[in-house]
C-alpha positions, 0 to 999 in steps of 0.5 A: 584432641581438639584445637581451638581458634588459639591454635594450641591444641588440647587433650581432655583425658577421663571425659565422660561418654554417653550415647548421643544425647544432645543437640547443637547449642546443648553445650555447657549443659549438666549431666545428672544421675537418676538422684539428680547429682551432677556429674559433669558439664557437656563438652560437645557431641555428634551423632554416636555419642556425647562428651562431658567434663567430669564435674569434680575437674570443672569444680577443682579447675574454676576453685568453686563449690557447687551450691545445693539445696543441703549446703546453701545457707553457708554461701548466703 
């Protein structure tokens, strides 16, 4: 859980755990596989591991699309 400067606390359920794989500042950064797809966006981390929304939730959450190099001339 974490509680934020509104006061409300929130649950992020199903996030994604790595090893510790980032720094301060690194949040917001994107989760590639070894093909290069996105899996999700960092939520935070500390010395033992690395938390990241599942981009599917971000995706849903914001009613966005994520732009590729195979489905980019549909939004231009």
């Amino acid at each position: 859980m974490n509680s934020f400067s509104t006061g409300k606390t929130f649950l992020f359920k199903n996030q994604i755990a790595t090893s510790s794989m980032s720094d301060g500042g690194d949040s917001g950064a994107l989760l590639l596989d070894d093909n290069n797809h996105v899996l999700g966006l960092l939520l935070g981390g500390g010395k033992i591991r690395t938390v990241y929304n599942p981009i599917n939730y971000i995706l849903k959450e914001l009613n966005v699309r994520l732009v590729t190099s195979r489905n980019v001339d549909k939004f231009f």
